[in-house]
Z-matrix of the N, CA and C atoms (Angstrom, degrees):
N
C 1 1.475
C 2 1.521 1 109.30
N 3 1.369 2 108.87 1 124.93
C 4 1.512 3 103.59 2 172.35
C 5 1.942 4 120.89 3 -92.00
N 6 1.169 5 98.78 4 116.64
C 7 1.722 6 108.63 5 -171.57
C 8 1.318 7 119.92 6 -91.14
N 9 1.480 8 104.12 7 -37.82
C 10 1.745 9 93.20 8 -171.95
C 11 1.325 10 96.13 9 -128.37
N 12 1.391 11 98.40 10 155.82
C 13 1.887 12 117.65 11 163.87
C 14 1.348 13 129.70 12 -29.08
N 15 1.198 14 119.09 13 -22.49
C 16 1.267 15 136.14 14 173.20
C 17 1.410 16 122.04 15 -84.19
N 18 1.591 17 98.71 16 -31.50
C 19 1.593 18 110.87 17 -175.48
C 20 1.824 19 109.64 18 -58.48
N 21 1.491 20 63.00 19 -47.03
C 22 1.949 21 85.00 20 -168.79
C 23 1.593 22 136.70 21 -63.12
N 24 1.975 23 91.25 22 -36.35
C 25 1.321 24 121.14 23 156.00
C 26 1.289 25 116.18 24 -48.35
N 27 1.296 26 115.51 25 -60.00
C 28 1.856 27 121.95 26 -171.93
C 29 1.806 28 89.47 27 -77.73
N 30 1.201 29 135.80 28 -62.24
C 31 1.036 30 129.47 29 -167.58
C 32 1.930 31 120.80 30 -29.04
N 33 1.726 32 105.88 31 -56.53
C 34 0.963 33 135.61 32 -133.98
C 35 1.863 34 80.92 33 -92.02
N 36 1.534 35 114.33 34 -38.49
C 37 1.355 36 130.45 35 157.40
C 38 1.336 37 119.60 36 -13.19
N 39 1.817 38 90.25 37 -82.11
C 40 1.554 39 102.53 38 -174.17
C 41 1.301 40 99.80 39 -57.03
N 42 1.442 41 124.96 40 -58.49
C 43 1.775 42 105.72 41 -151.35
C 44 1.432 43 115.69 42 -67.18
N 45 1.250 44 108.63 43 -34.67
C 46 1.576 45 95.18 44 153.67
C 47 1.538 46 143.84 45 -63.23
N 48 1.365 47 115.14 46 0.75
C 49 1.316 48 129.04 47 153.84
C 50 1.376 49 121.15 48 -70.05
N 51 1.584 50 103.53 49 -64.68
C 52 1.190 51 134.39 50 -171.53
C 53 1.668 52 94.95 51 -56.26
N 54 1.572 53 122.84 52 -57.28
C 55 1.463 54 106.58 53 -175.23
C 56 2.220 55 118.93 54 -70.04
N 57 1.187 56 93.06 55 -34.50
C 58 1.481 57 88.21 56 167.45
C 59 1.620 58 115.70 57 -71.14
N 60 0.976 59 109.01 58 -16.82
C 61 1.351 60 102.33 59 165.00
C 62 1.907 61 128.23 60 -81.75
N 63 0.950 62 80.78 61 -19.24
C 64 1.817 63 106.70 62 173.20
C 65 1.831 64 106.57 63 -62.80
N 66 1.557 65 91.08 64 -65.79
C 67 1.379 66 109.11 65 -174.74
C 68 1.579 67 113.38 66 -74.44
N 69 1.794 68 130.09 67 2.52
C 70 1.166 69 135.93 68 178.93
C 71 1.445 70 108.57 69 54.95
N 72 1.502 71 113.99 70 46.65
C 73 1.510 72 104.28 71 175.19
C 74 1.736 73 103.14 72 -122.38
N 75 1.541 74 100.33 73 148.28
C 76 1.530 75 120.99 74 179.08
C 77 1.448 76 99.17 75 -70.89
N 78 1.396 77 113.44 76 155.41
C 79 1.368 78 121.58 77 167.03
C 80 1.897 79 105.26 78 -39.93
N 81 1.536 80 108.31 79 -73.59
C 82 1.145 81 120.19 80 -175.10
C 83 1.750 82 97.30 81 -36.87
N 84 1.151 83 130.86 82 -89.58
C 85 1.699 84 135.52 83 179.25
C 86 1.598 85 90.84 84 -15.42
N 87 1.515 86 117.24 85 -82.61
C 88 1.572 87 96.68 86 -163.50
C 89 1.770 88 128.29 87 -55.43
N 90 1.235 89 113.16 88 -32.63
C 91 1.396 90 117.03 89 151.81
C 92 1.182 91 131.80 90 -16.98
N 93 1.750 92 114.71 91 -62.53
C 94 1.547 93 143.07 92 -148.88
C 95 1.599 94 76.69 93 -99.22
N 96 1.385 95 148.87 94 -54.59
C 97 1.079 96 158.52 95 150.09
C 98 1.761 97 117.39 96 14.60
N 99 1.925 98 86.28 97 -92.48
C 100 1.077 99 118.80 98 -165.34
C 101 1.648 100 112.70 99 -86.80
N 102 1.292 101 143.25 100 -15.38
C 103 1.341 102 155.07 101 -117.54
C 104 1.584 103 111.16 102 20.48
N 105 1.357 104 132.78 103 25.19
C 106 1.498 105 119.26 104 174.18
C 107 1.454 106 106.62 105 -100.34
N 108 1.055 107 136.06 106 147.59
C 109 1.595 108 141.05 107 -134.91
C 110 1.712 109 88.46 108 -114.72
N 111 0.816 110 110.00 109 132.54
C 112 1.923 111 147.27 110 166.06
C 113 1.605 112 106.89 111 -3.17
N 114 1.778 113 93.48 112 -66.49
C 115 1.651 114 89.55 113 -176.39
C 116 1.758 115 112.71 114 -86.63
N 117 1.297 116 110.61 115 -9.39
C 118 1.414 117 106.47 116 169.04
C 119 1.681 118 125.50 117 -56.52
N 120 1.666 119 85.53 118 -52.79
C 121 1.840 120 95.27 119 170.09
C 122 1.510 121 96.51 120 -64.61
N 123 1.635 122 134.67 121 -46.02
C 124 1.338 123 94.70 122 -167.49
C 125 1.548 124 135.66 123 -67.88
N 126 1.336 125 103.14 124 -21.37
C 127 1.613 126 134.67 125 167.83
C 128 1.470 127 112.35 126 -36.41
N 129 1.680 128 104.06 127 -59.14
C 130 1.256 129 125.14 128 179.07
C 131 1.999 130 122.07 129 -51.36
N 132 1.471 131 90.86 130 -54.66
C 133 1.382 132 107.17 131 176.95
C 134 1.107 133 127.20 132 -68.32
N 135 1.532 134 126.55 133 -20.89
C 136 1.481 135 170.28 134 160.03
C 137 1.710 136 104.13 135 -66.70
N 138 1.412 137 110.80 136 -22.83
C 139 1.503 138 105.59 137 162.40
C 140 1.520 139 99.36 138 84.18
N 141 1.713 140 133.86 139 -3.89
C 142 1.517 141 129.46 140 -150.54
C 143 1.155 142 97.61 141 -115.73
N 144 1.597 143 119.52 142 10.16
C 145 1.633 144 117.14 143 170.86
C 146 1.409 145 119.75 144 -136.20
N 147 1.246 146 137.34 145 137.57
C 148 1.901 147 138.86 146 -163.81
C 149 1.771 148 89.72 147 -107.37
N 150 1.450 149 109.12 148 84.28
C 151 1.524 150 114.97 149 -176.69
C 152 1.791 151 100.44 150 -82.68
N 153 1.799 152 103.06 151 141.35
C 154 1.456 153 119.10 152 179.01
C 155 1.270 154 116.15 153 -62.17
N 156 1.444 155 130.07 154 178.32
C 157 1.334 156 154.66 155 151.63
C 158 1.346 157 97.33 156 -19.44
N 159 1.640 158 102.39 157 -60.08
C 160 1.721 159 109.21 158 -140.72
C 161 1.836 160 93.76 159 -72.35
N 162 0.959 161 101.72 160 -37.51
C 163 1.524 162 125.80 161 -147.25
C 164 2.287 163 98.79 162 -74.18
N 165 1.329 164 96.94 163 -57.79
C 166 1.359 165 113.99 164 142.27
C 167 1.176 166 132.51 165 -17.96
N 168 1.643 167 110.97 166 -79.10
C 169 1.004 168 122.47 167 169.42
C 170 1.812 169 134.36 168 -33.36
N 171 1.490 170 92.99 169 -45.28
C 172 1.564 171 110.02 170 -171.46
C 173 1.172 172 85.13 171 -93.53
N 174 0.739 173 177.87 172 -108.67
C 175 1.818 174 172.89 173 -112.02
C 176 1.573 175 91.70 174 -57.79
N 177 1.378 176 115.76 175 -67.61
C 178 1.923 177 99.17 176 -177.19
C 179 1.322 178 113.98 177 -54.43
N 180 1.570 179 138.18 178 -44.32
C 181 0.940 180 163.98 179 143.66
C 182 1.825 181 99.28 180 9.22
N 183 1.299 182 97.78 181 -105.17
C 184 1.392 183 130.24 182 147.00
C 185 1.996 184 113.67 183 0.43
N 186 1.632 185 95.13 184 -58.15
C 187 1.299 186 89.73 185 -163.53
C 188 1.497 187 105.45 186 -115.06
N 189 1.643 188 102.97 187 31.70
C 190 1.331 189 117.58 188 -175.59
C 191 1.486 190 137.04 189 23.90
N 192 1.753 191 105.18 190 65.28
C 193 1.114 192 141.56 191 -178.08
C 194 1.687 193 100.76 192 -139.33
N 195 1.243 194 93.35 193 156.29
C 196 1.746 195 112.75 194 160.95
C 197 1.582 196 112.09 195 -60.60
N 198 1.522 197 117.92 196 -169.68
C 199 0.946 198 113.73 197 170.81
C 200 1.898 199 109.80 198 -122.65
N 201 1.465 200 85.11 199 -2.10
C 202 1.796 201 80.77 200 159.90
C 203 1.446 202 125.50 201 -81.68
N 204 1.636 203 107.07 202 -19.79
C 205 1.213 204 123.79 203 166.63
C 206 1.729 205 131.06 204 -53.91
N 207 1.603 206 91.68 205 -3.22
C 208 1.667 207 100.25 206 -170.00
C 209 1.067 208 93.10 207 -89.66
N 210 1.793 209 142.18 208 -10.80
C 211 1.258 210 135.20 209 -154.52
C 212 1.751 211 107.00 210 -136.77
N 213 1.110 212 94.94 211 37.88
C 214 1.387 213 112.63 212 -169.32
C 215 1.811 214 101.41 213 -121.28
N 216 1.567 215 99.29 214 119.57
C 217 1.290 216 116.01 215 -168.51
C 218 1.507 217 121.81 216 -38.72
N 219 1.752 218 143.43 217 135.97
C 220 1.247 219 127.32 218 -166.72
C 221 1.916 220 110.13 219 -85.66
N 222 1.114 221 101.06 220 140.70
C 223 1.589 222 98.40 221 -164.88
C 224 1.775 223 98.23 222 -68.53
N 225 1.372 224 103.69 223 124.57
C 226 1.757 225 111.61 224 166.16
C 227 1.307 226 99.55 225 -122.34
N 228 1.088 227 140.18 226 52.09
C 229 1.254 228 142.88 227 171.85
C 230 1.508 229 128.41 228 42.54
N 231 1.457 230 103.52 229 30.56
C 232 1.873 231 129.47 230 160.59
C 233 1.755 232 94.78 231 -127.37
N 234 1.919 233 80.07 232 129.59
C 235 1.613 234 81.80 233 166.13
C 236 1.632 235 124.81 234 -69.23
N 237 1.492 236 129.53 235 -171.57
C 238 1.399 237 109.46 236 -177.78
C 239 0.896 238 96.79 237 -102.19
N 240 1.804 239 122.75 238 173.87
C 241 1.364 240 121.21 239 -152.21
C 242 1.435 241 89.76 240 -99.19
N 243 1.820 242 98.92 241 167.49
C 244 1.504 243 103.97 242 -174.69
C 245 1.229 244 125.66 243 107.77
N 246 1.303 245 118.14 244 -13.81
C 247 1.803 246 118.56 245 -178.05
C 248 1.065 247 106.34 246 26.46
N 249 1.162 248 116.06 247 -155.14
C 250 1.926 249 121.54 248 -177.00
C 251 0.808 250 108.07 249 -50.13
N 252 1.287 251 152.08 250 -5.19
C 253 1.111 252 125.55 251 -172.48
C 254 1.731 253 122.50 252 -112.93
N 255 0.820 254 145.29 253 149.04
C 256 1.937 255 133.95 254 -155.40
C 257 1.701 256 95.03 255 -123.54
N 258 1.017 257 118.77 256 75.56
C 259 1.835 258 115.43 257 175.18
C 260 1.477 259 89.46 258 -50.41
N 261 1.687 260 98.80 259 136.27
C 262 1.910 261 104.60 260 153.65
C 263 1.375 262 109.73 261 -54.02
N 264 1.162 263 121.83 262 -47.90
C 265 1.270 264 105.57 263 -165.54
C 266 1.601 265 131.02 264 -65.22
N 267 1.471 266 109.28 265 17.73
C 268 1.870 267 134.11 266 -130.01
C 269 2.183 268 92.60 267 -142.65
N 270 1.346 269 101.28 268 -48.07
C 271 1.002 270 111.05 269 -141.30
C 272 1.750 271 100.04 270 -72.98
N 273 1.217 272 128.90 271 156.94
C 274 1.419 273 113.43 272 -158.59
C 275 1.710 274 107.12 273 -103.16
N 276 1.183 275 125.86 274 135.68
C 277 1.638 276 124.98 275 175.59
C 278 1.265 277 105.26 276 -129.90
N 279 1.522 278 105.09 277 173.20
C 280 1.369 279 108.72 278 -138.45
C 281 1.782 280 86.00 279 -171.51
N 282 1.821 281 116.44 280 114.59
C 283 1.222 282 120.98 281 165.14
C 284 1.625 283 106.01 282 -99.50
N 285 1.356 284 108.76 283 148.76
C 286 1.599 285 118.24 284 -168.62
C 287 1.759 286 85.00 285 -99.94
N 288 1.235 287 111.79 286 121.35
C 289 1.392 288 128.15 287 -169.78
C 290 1.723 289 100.02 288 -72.74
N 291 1.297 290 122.95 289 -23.01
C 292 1.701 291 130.22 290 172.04
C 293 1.433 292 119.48 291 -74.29
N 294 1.213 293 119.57 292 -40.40
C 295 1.166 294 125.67 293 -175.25
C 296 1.544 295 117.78 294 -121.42
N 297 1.068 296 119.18 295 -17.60
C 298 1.443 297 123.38 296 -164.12
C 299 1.165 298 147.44 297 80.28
N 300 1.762 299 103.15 298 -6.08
C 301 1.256 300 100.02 299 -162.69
C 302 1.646 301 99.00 300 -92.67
N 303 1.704 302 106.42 301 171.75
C 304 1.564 303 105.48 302 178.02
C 305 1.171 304 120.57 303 -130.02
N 306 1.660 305 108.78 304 145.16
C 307 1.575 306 107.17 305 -171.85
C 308 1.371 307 104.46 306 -124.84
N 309 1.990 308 114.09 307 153.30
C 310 1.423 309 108.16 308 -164.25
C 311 1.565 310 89.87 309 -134.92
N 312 1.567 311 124.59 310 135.44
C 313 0.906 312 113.36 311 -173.89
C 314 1.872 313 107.30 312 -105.76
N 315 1.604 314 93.98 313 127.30
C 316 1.814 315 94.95 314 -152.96
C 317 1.576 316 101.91 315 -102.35
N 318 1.630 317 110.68 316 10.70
C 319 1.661 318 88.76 317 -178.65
C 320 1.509 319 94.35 318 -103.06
N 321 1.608 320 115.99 319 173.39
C 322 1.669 321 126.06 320 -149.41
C 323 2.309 322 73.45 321 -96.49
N 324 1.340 323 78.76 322 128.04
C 325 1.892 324 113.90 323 175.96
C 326 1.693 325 97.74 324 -67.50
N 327 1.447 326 136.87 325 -23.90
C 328 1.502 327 140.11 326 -151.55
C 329 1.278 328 91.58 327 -102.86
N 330 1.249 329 135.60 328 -26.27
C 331 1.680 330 130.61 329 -172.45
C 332 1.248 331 115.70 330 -115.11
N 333 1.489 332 118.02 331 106.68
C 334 1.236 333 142.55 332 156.10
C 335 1.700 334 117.15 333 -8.59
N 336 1.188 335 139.95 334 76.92
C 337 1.091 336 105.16 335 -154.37
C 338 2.274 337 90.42 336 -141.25
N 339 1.348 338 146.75 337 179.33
C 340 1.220 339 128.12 338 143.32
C 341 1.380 340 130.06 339 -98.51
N 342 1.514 341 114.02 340 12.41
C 343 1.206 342 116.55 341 169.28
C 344 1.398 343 106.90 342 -110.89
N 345 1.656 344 108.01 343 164.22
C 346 1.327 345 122.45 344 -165.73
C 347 1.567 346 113.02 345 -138.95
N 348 1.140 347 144.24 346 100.40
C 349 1.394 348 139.61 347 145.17
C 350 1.393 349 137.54 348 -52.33
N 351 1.467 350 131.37 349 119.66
C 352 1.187 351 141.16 350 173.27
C 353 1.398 352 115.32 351 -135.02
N 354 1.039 353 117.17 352 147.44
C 355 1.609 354 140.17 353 -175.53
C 356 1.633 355 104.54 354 -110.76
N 357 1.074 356 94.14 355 129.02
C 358 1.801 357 94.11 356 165.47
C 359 1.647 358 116.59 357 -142.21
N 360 1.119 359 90.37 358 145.06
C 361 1.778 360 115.53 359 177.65
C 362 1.847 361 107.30 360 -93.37
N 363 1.382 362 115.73 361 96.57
C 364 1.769 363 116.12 362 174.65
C 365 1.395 364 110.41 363 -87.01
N 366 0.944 365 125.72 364 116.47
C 367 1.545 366 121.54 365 -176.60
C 368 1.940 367 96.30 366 -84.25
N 369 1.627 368 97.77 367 157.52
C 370 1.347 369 96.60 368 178.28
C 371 1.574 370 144.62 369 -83.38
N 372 1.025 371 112.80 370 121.11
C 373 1.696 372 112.89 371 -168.43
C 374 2.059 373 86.55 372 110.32
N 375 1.307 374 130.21 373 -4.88
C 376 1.222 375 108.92 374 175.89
C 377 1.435 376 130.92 375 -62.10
N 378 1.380 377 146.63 376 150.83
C 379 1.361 378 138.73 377 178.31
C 380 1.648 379 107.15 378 -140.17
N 381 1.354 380 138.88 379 123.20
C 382 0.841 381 140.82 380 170.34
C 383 2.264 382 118.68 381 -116.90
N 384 0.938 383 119.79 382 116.29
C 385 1.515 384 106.89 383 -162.31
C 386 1.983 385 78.92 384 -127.56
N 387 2.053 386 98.17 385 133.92
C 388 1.166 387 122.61 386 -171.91
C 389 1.858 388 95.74 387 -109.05
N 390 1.234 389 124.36 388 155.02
C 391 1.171 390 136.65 389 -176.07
C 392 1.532 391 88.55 390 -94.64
N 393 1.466 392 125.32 391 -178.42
C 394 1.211 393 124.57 392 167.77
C 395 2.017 394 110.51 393 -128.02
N 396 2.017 395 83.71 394 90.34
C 397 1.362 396 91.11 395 -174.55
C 398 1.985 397 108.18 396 -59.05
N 399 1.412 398 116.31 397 163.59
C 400 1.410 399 134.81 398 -172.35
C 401 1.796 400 95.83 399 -78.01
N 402 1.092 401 128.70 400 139.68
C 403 1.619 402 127.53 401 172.78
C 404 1.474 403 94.24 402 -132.38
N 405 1.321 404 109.36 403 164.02
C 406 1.371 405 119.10 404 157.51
C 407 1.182 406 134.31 405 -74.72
N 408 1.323 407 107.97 406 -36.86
C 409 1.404 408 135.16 407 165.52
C 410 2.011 409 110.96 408 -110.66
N 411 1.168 410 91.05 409 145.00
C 412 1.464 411 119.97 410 158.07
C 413 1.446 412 121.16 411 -44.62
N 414 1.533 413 122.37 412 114.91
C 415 1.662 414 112.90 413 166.04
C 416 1.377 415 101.56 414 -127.00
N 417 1.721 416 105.91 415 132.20
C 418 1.295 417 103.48 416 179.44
C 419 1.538 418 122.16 417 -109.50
N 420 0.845 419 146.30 418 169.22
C 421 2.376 420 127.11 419 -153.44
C 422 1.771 421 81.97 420 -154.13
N 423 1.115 422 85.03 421 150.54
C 424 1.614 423 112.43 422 161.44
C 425 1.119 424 106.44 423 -141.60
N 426 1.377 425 124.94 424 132.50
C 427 1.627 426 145.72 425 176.05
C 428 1.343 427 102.30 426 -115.34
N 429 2.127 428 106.59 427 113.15
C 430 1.280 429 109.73 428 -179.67
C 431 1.550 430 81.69 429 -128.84
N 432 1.597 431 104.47 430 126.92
C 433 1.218 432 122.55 431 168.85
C 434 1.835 433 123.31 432 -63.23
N 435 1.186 434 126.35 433 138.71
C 436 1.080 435 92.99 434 -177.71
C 437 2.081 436 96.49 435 -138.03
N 438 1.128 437 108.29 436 9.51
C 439 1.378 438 115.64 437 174.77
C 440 1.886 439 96.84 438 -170.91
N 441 1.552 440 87.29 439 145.86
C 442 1.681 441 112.65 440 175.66
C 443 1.601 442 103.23 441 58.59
N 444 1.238 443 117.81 442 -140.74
C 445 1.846 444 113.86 443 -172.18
C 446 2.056 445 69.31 444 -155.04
N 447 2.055 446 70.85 445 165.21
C 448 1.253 447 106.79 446 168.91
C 449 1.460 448 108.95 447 -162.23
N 450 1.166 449 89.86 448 159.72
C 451 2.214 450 110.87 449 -169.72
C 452 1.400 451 89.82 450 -104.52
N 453 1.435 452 128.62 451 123.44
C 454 1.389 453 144.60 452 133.51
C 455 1.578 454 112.72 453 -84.46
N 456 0.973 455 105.37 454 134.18
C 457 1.714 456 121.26 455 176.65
C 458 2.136 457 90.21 456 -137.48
N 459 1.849 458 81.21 457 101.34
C 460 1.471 459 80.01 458 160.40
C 461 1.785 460 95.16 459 -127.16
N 462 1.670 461 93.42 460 151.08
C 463 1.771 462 100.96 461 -157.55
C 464 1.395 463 123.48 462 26.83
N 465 1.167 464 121.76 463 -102.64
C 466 1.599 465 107.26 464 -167.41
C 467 1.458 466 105.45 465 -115.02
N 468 1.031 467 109.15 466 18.26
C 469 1.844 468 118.70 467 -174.84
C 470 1.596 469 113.10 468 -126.18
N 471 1.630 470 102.55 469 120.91
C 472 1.503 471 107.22 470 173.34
C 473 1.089 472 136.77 471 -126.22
N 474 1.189 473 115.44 472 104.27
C 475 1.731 474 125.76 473 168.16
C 476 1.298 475 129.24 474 -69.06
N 477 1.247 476 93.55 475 124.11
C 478 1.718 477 116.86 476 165.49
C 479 1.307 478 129.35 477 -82.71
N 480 1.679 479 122.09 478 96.21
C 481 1.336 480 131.19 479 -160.66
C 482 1.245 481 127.13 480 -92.76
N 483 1.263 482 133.52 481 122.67
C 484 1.836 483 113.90 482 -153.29
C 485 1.626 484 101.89 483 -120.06
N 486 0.697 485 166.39 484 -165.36
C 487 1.612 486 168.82 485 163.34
C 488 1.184 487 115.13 486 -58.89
N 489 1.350 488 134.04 487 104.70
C 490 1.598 489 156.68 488 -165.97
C 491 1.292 490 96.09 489 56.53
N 492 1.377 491 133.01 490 67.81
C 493 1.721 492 151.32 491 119.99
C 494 1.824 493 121.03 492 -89.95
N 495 1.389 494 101.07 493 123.86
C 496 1.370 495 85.52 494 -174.68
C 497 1.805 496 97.58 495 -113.33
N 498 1.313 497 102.89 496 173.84
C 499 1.562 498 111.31 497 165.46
C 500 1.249 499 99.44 498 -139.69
N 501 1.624 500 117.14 499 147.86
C 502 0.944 501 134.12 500 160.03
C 503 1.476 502 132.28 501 -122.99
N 504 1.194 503 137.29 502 125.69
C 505 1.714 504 157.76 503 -131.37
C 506 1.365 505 123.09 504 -148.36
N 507 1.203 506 118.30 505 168.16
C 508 1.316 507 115.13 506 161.62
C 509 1.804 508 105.48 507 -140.88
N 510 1.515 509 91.14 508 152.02
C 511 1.997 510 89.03 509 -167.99
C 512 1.613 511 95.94 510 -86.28
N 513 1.480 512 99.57 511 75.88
C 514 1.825 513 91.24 512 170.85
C 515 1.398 514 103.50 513 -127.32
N 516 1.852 515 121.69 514 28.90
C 517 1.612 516 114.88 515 168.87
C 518 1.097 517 94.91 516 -170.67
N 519 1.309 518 127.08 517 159.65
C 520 1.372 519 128.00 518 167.75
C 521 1.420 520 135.97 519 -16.89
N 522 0.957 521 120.55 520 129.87
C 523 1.531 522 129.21 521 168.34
C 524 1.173 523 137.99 522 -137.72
N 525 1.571 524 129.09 523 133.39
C 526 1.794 525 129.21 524 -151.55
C 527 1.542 526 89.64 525 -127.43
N 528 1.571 527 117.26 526 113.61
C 529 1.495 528 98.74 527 157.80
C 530 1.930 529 105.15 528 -95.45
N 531 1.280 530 108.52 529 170.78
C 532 1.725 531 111.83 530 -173.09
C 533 1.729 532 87.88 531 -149.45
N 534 1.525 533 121.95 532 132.66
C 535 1.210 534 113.77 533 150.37
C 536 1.775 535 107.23 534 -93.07
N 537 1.055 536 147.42 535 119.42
C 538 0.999 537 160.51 536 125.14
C 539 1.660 538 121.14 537 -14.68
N 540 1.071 539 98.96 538 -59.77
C 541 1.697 540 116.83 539 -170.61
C 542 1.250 541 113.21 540 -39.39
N 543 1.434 542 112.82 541 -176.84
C 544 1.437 543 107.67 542 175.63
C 545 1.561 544 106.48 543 -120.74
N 546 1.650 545 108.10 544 11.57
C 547 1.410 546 111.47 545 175.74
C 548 1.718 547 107.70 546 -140.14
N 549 1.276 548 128.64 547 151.34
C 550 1.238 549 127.86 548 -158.89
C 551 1.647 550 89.68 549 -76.58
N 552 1.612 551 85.49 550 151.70
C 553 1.649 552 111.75 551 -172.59
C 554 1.562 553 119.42 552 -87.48
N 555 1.036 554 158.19 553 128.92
C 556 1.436 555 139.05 554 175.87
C 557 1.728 556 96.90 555 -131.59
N 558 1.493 557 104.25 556 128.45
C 559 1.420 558 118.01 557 169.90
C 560 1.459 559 106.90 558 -149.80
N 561 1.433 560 104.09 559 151.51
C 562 1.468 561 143.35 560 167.65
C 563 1.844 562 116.81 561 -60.25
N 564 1.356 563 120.47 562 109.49
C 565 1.305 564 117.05 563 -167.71
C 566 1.849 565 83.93 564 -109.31
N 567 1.475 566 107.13 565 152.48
C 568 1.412 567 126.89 566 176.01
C 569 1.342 568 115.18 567 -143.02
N 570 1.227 569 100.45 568 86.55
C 571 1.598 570 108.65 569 -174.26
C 572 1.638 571 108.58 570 -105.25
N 573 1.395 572 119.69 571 128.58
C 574 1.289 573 148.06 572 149.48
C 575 1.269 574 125.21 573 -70.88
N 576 1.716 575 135.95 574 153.57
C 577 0.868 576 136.81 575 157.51
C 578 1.319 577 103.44 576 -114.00
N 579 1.516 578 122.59 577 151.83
C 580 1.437 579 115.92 578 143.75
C 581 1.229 580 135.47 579 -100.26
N 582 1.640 581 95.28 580 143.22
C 583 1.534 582 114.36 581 -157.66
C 584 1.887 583 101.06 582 -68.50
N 585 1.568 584 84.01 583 146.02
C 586 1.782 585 108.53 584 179.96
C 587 1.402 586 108.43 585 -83.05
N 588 1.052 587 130.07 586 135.43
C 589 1.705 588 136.88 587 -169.75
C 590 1.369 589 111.14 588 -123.89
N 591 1.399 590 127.25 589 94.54
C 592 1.472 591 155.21 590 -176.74
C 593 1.147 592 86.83 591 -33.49
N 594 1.340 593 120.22 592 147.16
C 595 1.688 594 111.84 593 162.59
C 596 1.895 595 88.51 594 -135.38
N 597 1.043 596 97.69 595 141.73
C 598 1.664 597 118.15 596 -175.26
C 599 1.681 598 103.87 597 -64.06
């Protein structure tokens, strides 16, 4: 379980090492990449900076992963504990130091799987707006509200989400969430990838 600011900081570190290192890219390459500038990622990887949503975002983007994927345990050759199953008390969260709001990622990290569950907490008057980093693959999200409302603005179209309304999307252009309300929002994110098809 990750608890403190620090955990998350160094945590959030490695896997962004660990994945540019995967993908054989130089600081500079992921930079030119992602639009986040050279010494920011190095800051980041260096553990000496608590990088945002936005900032996040384009780094998974970039290194063609999600961004729940940044908080996903580094492989040392033990699986993570828990098999199928994801104890809350296990499951990893993550406050966006810009906005405040918090996200917990609730599906079990040990099973191979292309879908992804997350829960989020929107605090009120919060606004967070994502660029639409380049992937290799396709991820597709469903936003099912499950307390207060929230405003999605994906590209030039915006929905107004009220308590058990869902939307469903794909992260291939911009996107603004806004809670509006006058009480914090909490909804269920369901993100997919699409699967890669070997070709002989």
């Amino acid at each position: 379980m990750m608890e403190t600011e620090s955990d998350l900081v160094a945590h959030i570190a490695a896997r962004v090492r660990e994945l540019r290192a995967i993908h054989g890219l130089s600081l500079e390459s992921l930079s030119a990449r992602s639009g986040v500038s050279r010494s920011m990622i190095s800051l980041i990887e260096r553990g000496k900076a608590s990088p945002t949503a936005v900032v996040l975002e384009k780094l998974a983007g970039a290194l063609n992963v999600t961004l729940a994927s940044l908080f996903d345990p580094q492989p040392d050759g033990l699986p993570p504990p828990g098999g199928p199953v994801a104890r809350r008390d296990d499951q990893a969260w993550w406050r966006d130091p810009a906005s405040g709001y918090v996200r917990r990622n609730v599906s079990p990290q040990s099973v191979p799987h292309p879908m992804r569950i997350i829960e989020v907490h929107f605090p009120v008057g919060a606004r967070v707006a994502f660029d639409a980093p380049a992937r290799e693959t396709r991820v597709y999200q469903q936003v099912w509200v499950l307390q207060g409302a929230i405003d999605v603005t994906a590209g030039s179209e915006r929905h107004r989400l009220k308590e058990g309304d869902c939307l469903a999307m794909c992260l291939d252009g911009p996107t603004m969430f806004h809670n509006p309300a006058g009480i914090p929002a909490r909804y269920a994110v369901v993100q997919s990838r699409e699967m890669q098809v070997k070709r002989r």
